[in-house]
N, C-alpha and C positions, 0 to 999 in steps of 0.2 A: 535402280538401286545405286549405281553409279553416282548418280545425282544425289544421292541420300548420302554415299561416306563424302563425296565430296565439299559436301555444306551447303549446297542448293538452298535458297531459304523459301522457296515454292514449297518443297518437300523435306520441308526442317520438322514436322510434325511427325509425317513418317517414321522420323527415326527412335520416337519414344515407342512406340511397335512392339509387340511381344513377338506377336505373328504376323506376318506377311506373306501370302502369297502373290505372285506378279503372273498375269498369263497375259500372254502378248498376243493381239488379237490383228494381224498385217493387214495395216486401212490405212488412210490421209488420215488427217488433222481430227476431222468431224464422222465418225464411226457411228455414230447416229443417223448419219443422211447415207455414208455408202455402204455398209453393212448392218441395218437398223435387226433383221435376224438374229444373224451373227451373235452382236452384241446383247442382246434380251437370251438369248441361250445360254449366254457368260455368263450374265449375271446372274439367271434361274438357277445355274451348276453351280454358283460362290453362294450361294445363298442357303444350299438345302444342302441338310446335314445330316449323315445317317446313322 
């Protein structure tokens, strides 16, 4: 989010956002290759709404 007030224009879309939530998931670069779990359980938990 840093990146977002700061102007970032990677993350210039971000900032039109109602809602955001950010969960930080502590991997390298590619979190698909070192926590390929991990990350599929992030996403199954961002995704399902009760």
């Amino acid at each position: 989010m840093e990146l977002v007030d700061a102007g970032h224009p990677v993350f210039a879309e971000i900032a039109n956002f109602t809602s955001v939530d950010v969960v930080d998931l502590p991997t390298g670069h590619w979190p698909m290759w070192s926590r390929p779990h991990d990350l599929a359980e992030t996403i199954r938990a961002a995704s399902h709404t009760d």
